[in-house]
C-alpha positions, 0 to 999 in steps of 0.5 A: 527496528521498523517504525511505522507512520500512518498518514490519511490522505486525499477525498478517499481517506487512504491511509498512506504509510511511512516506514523507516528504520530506527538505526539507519533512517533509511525509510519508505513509503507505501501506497502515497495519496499526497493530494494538495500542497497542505499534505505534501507539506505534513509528509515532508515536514515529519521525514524532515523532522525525523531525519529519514532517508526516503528511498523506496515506493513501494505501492500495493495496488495502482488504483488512484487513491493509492498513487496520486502522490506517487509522481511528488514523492518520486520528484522530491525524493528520487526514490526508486518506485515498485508497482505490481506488474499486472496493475500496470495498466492503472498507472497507464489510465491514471488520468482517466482514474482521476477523471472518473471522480472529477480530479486531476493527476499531472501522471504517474511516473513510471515505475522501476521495478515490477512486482510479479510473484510471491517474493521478498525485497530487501530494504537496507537491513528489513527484509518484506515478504510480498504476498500475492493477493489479487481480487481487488486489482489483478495484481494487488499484493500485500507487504509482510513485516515477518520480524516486526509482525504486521502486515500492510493489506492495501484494499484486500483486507480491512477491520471487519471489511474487504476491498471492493470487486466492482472495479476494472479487473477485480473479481470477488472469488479471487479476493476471498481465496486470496485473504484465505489462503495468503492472509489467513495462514499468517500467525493470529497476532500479525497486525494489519494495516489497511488501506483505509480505516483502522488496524486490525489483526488476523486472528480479529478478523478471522472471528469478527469479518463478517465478509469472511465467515 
């Protein structure tokens, strides 16, 4: 069974989620925003209270609040480090990301592996569907728990909201058609879990997103 930790982290209150497997402790960490020493210390001081063995990043989309942790996770925990290979470029302007809000990011180490379509990966025993979802960021994807029923939507989908189309490479046909087309057909009790704010369902948001009537 997949257990699952929300962490809100840095200025943007983006929710960094650790996941781990309550049998074997093998566990990830998706989209870290780690940003000062007090939430480096709340992440390792659960991993180490719950004996879990951190082996994967895993990041939905590149943009800075998503990976401003990215490089002390990578450090502290040699995990191997998956990104979408359209967002690429992000991770090559991380510094200018971090410029654009007055931050500072030392980098973001480079990834091992690259997400290019619609695929799964195995993760010990946990098999995650990667659902292609762009709009937001050219190569967002979004991560889906079929067994445990939930869904990890990044900035694609929120709880009566929808990630932003004003940034570098984001386009808002592609957004909608992406949450229609590849959110929408999954079954109504699917949880989600956005990048910021609450949780949420499929089925809620197709009756309650007033971005998707």
């Amino acid at each position: 069974m997949i257990k699952i930790k929300k962490f809100t982290f840095n200025p943007f209150d983006e929710n960094t989620y650790l996941l781990w497997d309550e049998d074997t402790k093998e566990g990830f960490v998706i989209d870290p925003g780690l940003f000062d020493r007090a939430e480096e210390n709340e992440f390792d001081n659960f991993v180490k209270d719950n004996s879990i063995n951190l082996t994967t990043i895993l990041n939905t989309h590149c943009h800075i609040d998503h990976i401003l942790g990215c490089n002390y996770i990578k450090e502290k925990y040699s995990t191997v480090f998956y990104v979408p290979g359209k967002d690429l470029p992000l991770i090559e302007f991380a510094k200018a990301q971090a410029g654009m809000f007055n931050l500072e990011i030392d980098g973001v180490p480079k990834p091992d592996k690259l997400f290019v379509d619609d695929t799964f990966i195995k993760i010990g025993g946990t098999d995650v569907i990667i659902l292609s979802t762009p709009g937001h960021s050219p190569g967002e994807v979004c991560f889906y728990f079929e067994d445990e029923k939930f869904c990890i939507t990044g900035d694609v989908l929120f709880k009566e909201g929808i990630g932003r189309t004003d940034l570098w490479g984001a386009d808002h046909n592609t957004l909608i058609s992406s949450i229609k087309n590849n959110l929408f057909t999954l079954p109504d009790d699917v949880v989600i879990y956005p990048g910021h704010g609450d949780k949420s369902t499929i089925g809620y948001e197709k009756t309650h997103n007033p971005f998707l009537e």
